[in-house]
Short mmCIF file of the C-alpha atoms (twelve columns), coordinates in Angstrom:
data_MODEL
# 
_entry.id   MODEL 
# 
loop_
_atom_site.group_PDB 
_atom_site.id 
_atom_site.type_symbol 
_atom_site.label_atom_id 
_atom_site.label_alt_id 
_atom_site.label_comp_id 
_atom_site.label_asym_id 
_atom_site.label_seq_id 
_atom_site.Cartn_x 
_atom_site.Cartn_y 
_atom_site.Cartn_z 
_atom_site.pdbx_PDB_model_num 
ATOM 1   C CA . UNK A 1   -14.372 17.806  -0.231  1 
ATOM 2   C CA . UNK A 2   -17.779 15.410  -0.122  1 
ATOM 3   C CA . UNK A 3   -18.967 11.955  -0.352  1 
ATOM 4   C CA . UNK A 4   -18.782 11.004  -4.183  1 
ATOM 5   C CA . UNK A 5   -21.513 9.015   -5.871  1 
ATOM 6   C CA . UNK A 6   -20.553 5.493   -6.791  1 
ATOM 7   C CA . UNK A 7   -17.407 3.325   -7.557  1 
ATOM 8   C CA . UNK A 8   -16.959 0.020   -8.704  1 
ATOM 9   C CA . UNK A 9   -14.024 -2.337  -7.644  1 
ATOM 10  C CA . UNK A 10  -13.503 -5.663  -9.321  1 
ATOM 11  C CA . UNK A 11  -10.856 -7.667  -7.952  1 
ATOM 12  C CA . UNK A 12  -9.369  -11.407 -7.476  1 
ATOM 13  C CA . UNK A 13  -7.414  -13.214 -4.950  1 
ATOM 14  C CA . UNK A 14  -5.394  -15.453 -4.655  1 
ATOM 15  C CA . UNK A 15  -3.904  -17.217 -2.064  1 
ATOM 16  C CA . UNK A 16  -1.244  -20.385 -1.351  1 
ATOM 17  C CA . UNK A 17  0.354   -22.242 0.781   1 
ATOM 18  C CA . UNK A 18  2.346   -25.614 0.369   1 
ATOM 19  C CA . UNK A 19  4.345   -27.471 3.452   1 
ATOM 20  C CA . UNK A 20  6.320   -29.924 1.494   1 
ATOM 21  C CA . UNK A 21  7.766   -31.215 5.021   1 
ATOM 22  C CA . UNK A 22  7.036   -30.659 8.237   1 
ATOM 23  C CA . UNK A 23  9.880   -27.940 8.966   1 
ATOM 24  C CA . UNK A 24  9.083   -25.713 5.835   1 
ATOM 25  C CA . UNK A 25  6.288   -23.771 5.090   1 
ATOM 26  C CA . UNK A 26  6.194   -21.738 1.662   1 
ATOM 27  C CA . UNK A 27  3.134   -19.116 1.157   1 
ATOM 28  C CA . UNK A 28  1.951   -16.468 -1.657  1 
ATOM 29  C CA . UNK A 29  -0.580  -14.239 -2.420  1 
ATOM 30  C CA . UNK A 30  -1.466  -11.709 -5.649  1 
ATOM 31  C CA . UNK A 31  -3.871  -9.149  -5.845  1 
ATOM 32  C CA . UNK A 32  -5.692  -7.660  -9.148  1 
ATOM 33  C CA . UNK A 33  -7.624  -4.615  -8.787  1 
ATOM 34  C CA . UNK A 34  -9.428  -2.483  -10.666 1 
ATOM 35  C CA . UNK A 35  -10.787 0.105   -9.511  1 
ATOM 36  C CA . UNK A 36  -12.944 2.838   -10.735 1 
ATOM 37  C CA . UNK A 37  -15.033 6.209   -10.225 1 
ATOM 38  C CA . UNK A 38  -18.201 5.487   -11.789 1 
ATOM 39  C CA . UNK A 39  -20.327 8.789   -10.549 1 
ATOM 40  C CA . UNK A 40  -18.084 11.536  -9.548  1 
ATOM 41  C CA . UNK A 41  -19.292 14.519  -10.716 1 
ATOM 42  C CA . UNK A 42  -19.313 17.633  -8.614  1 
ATOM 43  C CA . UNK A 43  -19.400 21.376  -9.402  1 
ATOM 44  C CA . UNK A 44  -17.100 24.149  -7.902  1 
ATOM 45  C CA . UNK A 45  -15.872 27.482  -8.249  1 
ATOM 46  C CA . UNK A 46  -12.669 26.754  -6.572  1 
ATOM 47  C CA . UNK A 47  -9.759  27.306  -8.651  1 
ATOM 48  C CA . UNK A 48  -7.656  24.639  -7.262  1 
ATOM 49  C CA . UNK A 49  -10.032 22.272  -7.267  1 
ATOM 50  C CA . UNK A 50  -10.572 22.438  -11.225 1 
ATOM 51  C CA . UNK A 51  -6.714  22.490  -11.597 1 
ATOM 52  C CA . UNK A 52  -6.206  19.097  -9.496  1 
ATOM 53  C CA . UNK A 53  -9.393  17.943  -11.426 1 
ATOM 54  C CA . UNK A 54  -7.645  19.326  -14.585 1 
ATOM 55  C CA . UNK A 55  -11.190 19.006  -16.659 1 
ATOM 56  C CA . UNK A 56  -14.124 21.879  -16.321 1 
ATOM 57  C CA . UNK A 57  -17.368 21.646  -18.524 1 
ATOM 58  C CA . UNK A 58  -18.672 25.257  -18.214 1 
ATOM 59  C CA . UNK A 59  -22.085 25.817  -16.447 1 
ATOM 60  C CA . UNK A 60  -23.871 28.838  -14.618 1 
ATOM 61  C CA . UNK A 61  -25.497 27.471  -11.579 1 
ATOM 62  C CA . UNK A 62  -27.711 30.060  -9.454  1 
ATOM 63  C CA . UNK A 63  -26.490 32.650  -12.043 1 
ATOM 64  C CA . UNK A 64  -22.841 32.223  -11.161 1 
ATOM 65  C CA . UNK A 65  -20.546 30.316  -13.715 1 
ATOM 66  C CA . UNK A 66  -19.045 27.200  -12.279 1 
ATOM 67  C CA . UNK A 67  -17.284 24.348  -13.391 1 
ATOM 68  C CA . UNK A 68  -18.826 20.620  -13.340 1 
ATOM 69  C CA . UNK A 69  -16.287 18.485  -12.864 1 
ATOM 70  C CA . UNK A 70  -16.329 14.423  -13.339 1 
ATOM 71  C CA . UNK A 71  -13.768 12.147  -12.034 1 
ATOM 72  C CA . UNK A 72  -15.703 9.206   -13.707 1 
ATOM 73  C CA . UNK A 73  -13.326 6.597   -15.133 1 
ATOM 74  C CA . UNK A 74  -10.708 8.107   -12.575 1 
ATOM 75  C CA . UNK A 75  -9.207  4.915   -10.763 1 
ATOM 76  C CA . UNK A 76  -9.645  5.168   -6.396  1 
ATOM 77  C CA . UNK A 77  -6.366  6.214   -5.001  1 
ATOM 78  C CA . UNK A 78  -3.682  4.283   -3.178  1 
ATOM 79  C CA . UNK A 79  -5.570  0.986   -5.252  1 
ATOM 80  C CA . UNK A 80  -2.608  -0.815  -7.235  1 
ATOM 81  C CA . UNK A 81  -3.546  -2.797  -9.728  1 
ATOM 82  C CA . UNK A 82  -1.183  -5.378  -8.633  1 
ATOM 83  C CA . UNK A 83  0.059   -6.729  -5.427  1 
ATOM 84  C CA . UNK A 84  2.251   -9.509  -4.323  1 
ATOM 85  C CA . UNK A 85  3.605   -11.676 -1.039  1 
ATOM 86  C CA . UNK A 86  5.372   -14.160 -0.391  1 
ATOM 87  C CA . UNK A 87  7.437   -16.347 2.056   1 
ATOM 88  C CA . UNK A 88  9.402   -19.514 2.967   1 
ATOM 89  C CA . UNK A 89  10.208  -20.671 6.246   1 
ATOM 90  C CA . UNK A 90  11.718  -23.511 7.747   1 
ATOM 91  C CA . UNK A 91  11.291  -24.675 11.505  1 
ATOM 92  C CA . UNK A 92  13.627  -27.020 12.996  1 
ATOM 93  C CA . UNK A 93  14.420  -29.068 15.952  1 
ATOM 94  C CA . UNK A 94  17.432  -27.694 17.951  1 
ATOM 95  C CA . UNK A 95  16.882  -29.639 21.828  1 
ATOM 96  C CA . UNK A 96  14.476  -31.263 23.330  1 
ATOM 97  C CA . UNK A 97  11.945  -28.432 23.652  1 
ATOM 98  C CA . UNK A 98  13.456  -25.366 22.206  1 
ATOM 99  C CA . UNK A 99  13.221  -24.739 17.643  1 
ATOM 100 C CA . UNK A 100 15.402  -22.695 15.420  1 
ATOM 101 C CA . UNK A 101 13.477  -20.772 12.821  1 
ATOM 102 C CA . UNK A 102 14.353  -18.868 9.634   1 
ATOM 103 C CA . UNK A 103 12.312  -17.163 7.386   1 
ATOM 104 C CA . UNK A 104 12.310  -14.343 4.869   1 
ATOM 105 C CA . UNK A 105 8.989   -12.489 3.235   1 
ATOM 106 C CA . UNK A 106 8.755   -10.297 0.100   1 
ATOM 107 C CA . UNK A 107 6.488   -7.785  -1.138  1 
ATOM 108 C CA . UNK A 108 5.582   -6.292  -4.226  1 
ATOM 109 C CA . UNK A 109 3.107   -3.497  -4.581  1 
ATOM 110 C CA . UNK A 110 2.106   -1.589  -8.251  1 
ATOM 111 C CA . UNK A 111 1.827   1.983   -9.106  1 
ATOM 112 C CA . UNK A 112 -0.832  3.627   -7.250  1 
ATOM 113 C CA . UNK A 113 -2.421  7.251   -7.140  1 
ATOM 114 C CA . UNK A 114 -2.016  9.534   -4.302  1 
ATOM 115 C CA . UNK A 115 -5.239  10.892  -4.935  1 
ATOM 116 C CA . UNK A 116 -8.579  10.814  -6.646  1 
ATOM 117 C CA . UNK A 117 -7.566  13.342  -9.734  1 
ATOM 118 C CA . UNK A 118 -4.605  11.066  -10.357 1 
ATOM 119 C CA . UNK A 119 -2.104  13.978  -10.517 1 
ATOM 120 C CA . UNK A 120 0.475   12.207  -8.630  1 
ATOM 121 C CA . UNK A 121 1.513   8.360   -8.647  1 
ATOM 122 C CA . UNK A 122 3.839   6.644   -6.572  1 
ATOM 123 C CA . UNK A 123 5.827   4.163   -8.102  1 
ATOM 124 C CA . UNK A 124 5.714   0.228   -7.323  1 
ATOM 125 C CA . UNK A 125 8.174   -1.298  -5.119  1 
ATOM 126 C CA . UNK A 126 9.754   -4.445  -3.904  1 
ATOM 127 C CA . UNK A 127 10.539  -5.483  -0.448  1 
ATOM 128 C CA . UNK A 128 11.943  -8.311  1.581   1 
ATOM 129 C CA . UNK A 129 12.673  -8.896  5.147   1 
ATOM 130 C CA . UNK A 130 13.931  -12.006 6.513   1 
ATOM 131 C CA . UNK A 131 14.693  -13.273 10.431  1 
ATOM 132 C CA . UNK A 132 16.665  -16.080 11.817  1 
ATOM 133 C CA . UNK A 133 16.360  -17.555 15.747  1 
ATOM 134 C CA . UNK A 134 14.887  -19.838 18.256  1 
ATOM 135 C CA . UNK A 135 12.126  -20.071 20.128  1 
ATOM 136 C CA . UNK A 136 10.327  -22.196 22.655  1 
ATOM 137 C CA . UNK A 137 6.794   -22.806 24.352  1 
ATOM 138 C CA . UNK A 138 7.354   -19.603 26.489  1 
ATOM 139 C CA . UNK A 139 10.125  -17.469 24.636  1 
ATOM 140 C CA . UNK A 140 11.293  -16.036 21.666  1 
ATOM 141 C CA . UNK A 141 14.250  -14.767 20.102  1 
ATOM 142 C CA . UNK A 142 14.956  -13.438 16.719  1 
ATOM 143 C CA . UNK A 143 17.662  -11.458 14.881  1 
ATOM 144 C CA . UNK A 144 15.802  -9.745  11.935  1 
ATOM 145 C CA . UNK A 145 16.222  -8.019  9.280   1 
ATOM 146 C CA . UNK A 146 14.090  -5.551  7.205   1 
ATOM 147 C CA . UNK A 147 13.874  -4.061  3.681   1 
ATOM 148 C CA . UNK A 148 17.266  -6.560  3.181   1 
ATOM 149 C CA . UNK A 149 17.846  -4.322  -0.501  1 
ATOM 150 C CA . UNK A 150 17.823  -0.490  0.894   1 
ATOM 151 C CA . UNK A 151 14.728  0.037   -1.392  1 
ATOM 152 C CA . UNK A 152 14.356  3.381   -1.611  1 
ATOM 153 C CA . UNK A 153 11.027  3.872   -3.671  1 
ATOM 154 C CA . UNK A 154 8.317   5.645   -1.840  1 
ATOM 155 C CA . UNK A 155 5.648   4.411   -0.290  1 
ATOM 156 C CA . UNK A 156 3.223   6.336   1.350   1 
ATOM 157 C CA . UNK A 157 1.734   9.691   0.612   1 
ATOM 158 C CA . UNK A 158 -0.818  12.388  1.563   1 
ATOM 159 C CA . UNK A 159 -2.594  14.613  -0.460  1 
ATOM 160 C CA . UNK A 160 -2.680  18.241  0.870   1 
ATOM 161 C CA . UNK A 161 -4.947  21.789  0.665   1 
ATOM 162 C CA . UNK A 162 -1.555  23.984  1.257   1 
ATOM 163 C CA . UNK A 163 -2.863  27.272  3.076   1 
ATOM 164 C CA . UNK A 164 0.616   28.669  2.278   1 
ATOM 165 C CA . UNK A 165 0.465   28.480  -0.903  1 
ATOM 166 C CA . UNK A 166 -3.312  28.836  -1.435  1 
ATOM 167 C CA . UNK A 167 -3.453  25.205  -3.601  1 
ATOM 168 C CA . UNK A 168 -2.702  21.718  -3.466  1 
ATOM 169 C CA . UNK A 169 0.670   19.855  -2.331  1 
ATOM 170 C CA . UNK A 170 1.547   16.192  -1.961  1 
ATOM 171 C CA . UNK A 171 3.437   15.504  1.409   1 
ATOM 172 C CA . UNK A 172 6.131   12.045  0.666   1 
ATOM 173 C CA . UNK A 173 6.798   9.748   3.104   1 
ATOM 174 C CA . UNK A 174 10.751  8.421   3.502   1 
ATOM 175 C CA . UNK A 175 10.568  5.058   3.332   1 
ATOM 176 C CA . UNK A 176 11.987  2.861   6.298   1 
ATOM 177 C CA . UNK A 177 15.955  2.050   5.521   1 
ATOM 178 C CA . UNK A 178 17.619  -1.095  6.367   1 
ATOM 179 C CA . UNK A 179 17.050  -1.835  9.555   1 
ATOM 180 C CA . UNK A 180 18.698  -5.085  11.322  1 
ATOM 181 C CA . UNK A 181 18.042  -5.739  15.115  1 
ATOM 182 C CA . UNK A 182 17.013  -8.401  17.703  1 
ATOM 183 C CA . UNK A 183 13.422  -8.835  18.827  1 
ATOM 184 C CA . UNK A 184 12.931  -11.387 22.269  1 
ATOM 185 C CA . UNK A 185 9.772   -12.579 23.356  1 
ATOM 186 C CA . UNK A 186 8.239   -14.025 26.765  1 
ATOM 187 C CA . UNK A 187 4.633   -15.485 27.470  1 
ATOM 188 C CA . UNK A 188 3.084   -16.569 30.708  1 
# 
């Protein structure tokens, strides 16, 4: 495509994080976006350009007619509005030198666009992951656990020029299932 003229992002973070004891640690974070095309204006003859853009004001440029087409107001893709973490996690004692350690982190993201015409969204999702071991100075290990619920929501998605089909297509992403394993760890 090309470089678009301007956006505009206003945002606010916030972040947390309260030990209430030595062994636990408890932490969260949110995210507000919003996010906007404020000059995005571009003109093109291209047929599946002005269907993805979906809007065409008629002009004739160099005596051809062509479409100027403005994304302004469009929001920027893969920008949710909201966004979420969080986790708890407790450290214990279990000898001399060596801890035990549980923990478990979830994550919420909003509905986001897959790209800048906003013709397909992906929905929000929750996540959570959790692990459970011991560890030392020098070595690790951890039975884990990830995306505990089997959510099946998609995440991740590209926005396409299909040569087959001479327009636009959205390639999806399969998210990650359930996946439970162990993960050891050695320093020196």
């Amino acid at each position: 495509m090309r470089n678009l003229g301007e956006a505009e992002v206003l945002g606010l973070e916030l972040e947390a994080a309260w030990s209430p004891t030595p062994q636990i640690l408890l932490t969260a974070g949110y995210t507000w976006l919003d996010t906007e095309y404020t000059d995005f204006t571009f003109n093109s003859t291209s047929s599946s350009q002005i269907a993805r853009a979906g809007v065409c004001d008629p002009i004739v440029l160099n005596g051809t007619a062509t479409c100027s087409i403005s994304l302004d107001g469009n929001q920027l893709e893969r920008a949710p509005e909201h966004s979420f973490t969080a986790s708890a996690s407790y450290t214990g004692a279990l000898t001399g030198d060596i801890d035990w350690m549980a923990e478990v982190v979830t994550v919420y993201e909003g509905e986001r666009y897959v790209d800048f015409s906003e013709r397909w969204e992906l929905d929000s999702y929750w996540i959570a992951d959790a692990r459970l071991g011991v560890k030392s100075a020098n070595w690790s290990a951890f039975v884990y656990a990830e995306n505990i619920f089997e959510d099946d929501t998609v995440r991740n998605a590209q926005d396409n020029f299909d040569l087959f089909n001479f327009g636009t297509s959205v390639n999806l992403y399969a998210p990650p299932k359930r996946q439970v394993g162990v993960r050891l760890g050695y320093s020196w």
